[in-house]
C-alpha positions, 0 to 999 in steps of 0.5 A: 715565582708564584707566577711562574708556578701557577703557569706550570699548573695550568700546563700540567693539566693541560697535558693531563686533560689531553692525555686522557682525552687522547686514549679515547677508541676511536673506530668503535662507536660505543662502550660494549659494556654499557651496551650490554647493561640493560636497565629492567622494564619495569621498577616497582614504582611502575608495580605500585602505580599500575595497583593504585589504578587498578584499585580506584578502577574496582572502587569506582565499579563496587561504589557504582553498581554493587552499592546502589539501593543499600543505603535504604537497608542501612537507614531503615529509619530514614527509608521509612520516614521518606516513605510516609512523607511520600504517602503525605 
């Protein structure tokens, strides 16, 4: 009995499967609506990842030019202490 059951499930799906595999259109080539869905070009990952470039870009121009030589005014100890080993 359980066999004869468990034959008649597996048919019953089976109907199933091709009755929705058999509704499918079949002279258009694909779904207009997803056609229509268009995802956006740019996601805000793009926005975070194009500012992190931007910023190491600007870091790498300030720690290349803007900062040369100021370290001798931040260090005036050490600015003249190499000036009077320079004299030596």
């Amino acid at each position: 009995m359980q066999r004869v059951a468990g034959v008649a499930l597996l048919m019953a799906l089976a109907v199933l499967a091709y009755a929705c595999a058999s509704n499918l259109p079949r002279d258009v080539a694909s779904n207009p609506a997803a056609l229509a869905q268009h995802a956006p070009e740019r996601s805000f990952e793009h926005k975070i990842e194009a500012n992190a470039r931007d910023m190491l870009k600007e870091g790498k121009q300030i720690f290349r030019y803007d900062t040369f030589g100021s370290d001798r005014a931040l260090f005036p100890r050490a600015e003249a202490r190499a000036q009077r080993r320079r004299e030596s």
